[in-house]
N, C-alpha and C positions, 0 to 999 in steps of 0.2 A: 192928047197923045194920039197922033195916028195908027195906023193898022201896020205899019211896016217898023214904024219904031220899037213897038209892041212886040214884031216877030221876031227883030233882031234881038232882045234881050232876051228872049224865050232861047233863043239858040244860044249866046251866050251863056243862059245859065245850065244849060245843058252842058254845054260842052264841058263847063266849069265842073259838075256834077260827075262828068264824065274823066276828066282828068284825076279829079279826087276819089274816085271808086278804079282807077288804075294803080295809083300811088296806094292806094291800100290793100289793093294785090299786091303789089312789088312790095310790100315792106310786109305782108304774109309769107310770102315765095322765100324772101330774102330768112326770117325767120324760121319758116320750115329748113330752109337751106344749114342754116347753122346750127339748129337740131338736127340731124341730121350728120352733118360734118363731128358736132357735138358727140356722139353718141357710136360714129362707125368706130373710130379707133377702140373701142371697147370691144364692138363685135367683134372685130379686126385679131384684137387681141387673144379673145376667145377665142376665134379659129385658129389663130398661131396656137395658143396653147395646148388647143385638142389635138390639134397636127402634131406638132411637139413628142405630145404625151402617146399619141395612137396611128398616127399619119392619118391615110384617108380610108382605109380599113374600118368600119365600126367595131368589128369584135376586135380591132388591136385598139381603137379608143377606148373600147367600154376598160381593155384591161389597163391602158394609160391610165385613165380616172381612178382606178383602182389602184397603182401605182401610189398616184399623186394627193389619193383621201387616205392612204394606208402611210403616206411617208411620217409623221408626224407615231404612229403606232408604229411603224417600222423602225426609226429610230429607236424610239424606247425600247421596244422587241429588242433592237441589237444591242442599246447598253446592256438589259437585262439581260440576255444572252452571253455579252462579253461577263459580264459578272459572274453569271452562274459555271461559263467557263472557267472563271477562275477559282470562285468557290469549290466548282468539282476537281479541279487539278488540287486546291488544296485541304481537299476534302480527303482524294484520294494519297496527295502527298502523307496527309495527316494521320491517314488507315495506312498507310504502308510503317511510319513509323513506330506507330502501335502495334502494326502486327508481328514486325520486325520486334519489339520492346517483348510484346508476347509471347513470338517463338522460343525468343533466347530463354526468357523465365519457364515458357512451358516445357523446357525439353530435361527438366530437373525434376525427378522423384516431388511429389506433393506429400506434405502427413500421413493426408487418406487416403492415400494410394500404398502406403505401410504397413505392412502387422510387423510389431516387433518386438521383440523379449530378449529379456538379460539372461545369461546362463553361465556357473561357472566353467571355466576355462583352465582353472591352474594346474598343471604338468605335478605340483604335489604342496607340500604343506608350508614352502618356505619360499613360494614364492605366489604371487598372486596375481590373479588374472580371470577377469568377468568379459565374454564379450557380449556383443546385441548383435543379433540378428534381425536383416532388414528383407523381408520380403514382399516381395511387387505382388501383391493382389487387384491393381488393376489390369487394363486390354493395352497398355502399353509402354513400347518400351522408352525407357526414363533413366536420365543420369543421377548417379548420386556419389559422383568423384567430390572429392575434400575430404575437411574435417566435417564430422557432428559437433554438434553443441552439446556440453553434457554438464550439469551438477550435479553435486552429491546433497542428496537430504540427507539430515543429520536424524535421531529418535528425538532428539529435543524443536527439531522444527527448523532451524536454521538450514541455510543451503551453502555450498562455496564450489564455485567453478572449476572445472578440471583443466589443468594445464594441457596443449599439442606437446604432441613429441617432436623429433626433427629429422622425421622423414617426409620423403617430395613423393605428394599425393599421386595418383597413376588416375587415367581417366576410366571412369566402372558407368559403363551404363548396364542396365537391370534390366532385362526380359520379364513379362512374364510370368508370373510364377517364380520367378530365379531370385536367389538368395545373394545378399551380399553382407558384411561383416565389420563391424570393429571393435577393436579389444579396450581395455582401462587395462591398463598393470600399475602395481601399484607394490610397497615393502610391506611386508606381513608383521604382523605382532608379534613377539615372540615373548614379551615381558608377563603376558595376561593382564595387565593394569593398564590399558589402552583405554580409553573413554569415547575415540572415534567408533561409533557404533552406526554406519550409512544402513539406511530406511529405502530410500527408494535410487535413481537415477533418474532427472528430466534430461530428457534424450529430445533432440531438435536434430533434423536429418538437412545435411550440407545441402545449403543455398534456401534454404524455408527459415520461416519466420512463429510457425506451428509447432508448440511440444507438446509429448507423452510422457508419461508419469509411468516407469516399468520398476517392478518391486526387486530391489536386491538380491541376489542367490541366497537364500539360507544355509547354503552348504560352502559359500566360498570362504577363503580364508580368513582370519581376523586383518582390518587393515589398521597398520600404522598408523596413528595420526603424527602431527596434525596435518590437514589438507592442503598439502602445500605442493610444490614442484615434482615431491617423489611420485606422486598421483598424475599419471599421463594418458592421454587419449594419442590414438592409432589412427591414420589412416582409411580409409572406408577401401576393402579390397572385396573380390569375387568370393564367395566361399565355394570350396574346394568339391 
C-alpha cells in the first residue's frame, strides 16, 4: 500500500467519523428539541394559570393562588355556611315558635305565683257559699281568666269534681299584689242527716296543671250531698 492510498482512507475515515459525530448532534438537538416542546405547554399552562388566577401583578397572583388552594375549602366553607344558614334560620324559626308557645302559657297566673285560701262566703244559713281567694304574690302581672279546677275531699278520703256553672268567663288579668276570686255555691243541709262532710278543696287555678290542697271553712254551711251538679264553680272575677 502506498502513501497516498493510505492518506486517502485516513480522510475517509475521518470524514466518516465526522459525519457520524454530526448525526449525533442532530438526533441530541432534535431530542432536546422535543423536551423542550415536551415540557413548554406545561410552563405555558402554568403562566396561563397564574395569569388567570392574578394577571401579571404578583400580590394579585400571590392572592389568585390563594383563591385557587382555598377553592376546594371554600366550597366546603360555603356548603357549611349554607347549612349553618339554614340551621340558624331554623334554629331561629324554631326559638320563635317556642317563645311564642311560651309567651302564650307564660302570660297565665303560675301555682307559685298564688297564695290562696278558702273562706266562707254565705249571705246566711240557707244558703251556701265558700269562695277562694287568688292573690299574685309574684313581680308580675298574670292572667287568671276561666274556670279553676276544684274537688271536694270528702272526711273519708274520697274526692269528686265540682261541676262549672254557666256563665261566659271575662278576662282578669292580676297585678301584683291584686286579689281575684271565685265562689263554690252549693244547696245547704237542712235535714242534719247529711253524710257529705268536705275536708279540704284541691283548687288548680285556670290554665295550670299545679294544685293546692286549701282546708274547708269550718264555719260554712252544712253542704247537701251528694256531689253532684247542685255543687257549682264560678267564674274567676276581680275582687272588689
Amino acid at each position: 500500500m502506498n502513501a497516498s492510498t493510505s492518506t486517502r482512507r485516513r480522510i475517509v475515515r475521518t470524514a466518516a467519523a465526522a459525519l457520524t459525530a454530526a448525526a449525533a448532534l442532530s438526533l441530541t438537538a432534535c431530542s432536546g428539541s422535543d423536551t423542550a416542546a415536551a415540557s413548554k405547554p406545561a410552563a405555558q399552562a402554568g403562566t396561563g394559570g397564574a395569569a388567570e388566577a392574578g394577571g401579571n401583578d404578583p400580590a394579585a397572583g400571590t392572592q389568585g393562588t390563594d383563591a385557587q388552594s382555598g377553592t376546594g375549602d371554600g366550597t366546603t366553607s360555603h356548603t357549611t355556611g349554607g347549612s349553618g344558614n339554614s340551621a340558624a334560620k331554623g334554629a331561629e324559626k324554631s326559638a320563635g315558635k317556642s317563645t311564642g308557645k311560651s309567651a302564650a302559657k307564660g302570660k297565665f297566673c303560675r301555682t307559685t305565683e298564688l297564695t290562696m285560701e278558702a273562706v266562707d262566703s254565705s249571705p246566711d244559713q240557707q244558703t251556701g257559699d265558700v269562695t277562694v281567694q287568688m292573690t299574685n304574690k309574684g313581680g308580675r302581672t298574670c292572667s287568671v281568666t276561666g274556670f279553676a279546677g276544684v274537688d271536694l275531699k270528702d272526711a273519708d278520703g274520697t274526692s269528686a269534681p265540682v261541676h262549672r256553672g254557666g256563665e261566659q268567663p271575662r278576662i282578669t288579668n292580676l297585678k301584683p299584689g291584686g286579689t281575684a276570686t271565685f265562689s263554690i255555691s252549693y244547696k245547704v243541709d237542712t235535714s242534719g242527716g247529711n253524710l257529705a262532710i268536705p275536708t279540704h278543696l284541691i283548687v288548680t287555678p285556670p290554665n295550670e296543671t299545679h294544685s293546692v290542697s286549701l282546708k274547708w271553712p269550718a264555719n260554712a254551711p252544712k253542704l247537701a250531698g251528694p256531689y253532684d251538679e247542685k255543687i257549682q264553680v264560678h267564674p274567676v272575677g276581680i275582687a272588689n
